[in-house]
C-alpha positions, 0 to 999 in steps of 0.5 A, a space after each residue: 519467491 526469493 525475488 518477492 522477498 528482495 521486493 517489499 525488503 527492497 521497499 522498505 530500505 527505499 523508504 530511508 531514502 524518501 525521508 531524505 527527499 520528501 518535505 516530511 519524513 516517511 516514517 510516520 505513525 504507521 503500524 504494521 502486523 499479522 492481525 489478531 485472531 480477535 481483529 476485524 479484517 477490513 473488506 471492501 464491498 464483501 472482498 477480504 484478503 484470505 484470512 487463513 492465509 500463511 502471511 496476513 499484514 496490515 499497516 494503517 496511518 492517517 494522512 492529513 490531507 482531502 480525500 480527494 487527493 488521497 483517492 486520486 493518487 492511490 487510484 492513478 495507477 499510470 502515476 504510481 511511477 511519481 511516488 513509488 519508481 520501486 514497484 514500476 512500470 505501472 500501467 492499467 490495461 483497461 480504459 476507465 476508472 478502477 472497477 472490478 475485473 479492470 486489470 493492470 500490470 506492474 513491475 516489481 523488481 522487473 518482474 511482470 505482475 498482472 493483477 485483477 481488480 475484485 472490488 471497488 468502492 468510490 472513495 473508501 476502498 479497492 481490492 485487488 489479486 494477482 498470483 506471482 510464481 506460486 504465490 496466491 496474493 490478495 491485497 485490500 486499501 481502505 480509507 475513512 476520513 476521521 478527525 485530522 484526514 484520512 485513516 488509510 489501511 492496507 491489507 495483504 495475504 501471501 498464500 502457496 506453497 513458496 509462502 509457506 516454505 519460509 513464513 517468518 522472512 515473508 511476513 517480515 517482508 510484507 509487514 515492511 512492504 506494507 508499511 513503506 506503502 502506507 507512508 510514501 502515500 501519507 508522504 506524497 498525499 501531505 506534500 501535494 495537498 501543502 499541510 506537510 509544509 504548514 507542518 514543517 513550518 510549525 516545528 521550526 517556528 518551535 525549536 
């Protein structure tokens, strides 16, 4: 448990140093939090995390960037290396395209993950689930295009018995964990797809 906490906490300070390296800053209007008993639960065809779950975090934000490029770079399991080393060696063990029941291992803080794929849906969502040393996770991305790119959300529940011996530290983990997640993706997707530049651009011709 202790080396999940250390992971999304891990992840989070890993963000400070992204803004130092990355053409825009990682902290962009992204919001993060247990949702509300009066809050729809994102789902992706039927999937949502558990929401009864212990620890339920959602951080959202929108990327301004195709959605091509956004798919692309949340779906290139094997690349996740480029943009976020913290959570890898990532490697999907079955040959295609994401689909329900591909499975992919992941590395975070040297520990080996295996997770399953329980949901996709071309261009809008994926959902995915994995146990970890007692812990039940379950962990949903949705994307809709809105005015000004891509509204991205990410959805994750922590359930067992490890989750429920210290709920404040793991919900503050994941809500950093989560958050960092979201952005080092608005980061990387405006990057690539140049409006972080145009940005840039436009707020030094201001000052």
């Amino acid at each position: 448990m202790k080396s999940l906490t250390r992971l999304m906490q891990g992840m989070a300070v890993a963000a400070v140093a992204t803004a130092t390296t990355l053409s825009v800053p990682a902290v962009a209007a992204a919001h993060e939090a247990r949702p509300g008993s009066g809050t729809a639960f994102q789902e992706c065809r039927g999937v949502t995390v558990a929401k009864n779950a212990p620890v339920v975090s959602r951080a959202s934000v929108v990327i301004e960037a195709p959605l091509k490029t956004v798919w692309k770079l949340h779906t290139d399991i094997d690349a996740w290396e480029t943009w976020i080393p913290e959570i890898t060696p990532a490697r999907k063990k079955t040959p295609g395209p994401l689909r329900p029941g591909a499975v992919f291992e992941w590395s975070p803080q040297n520990m080996k993950v295996t997770s399953t794929v329980t949901a996709v849906e071309q261009g809008r969502c994926t959902a995915w689930a994995a146990p970890v040393n007692g812990i039940d996770g379950v962990h949903l991305f949705t994307f809709k295009q809105v005015k000004g790119g891509v509204l991205a959300t990410t959805e994750e529940s922590w359930a067992g018995a490890p989750v429920e011996a210290d709920i404040p530290g793991n919900q503050a983990a994941l809500d950093a964990g989560l958050n960092d997640w979201v952005n080092r993706l608005k980061s990387t997707a405006e990057t690539k797809s140049g409006c972080a530049d145009h940005r840039s651009g436009t707020d030094r011709r201001t000052k």
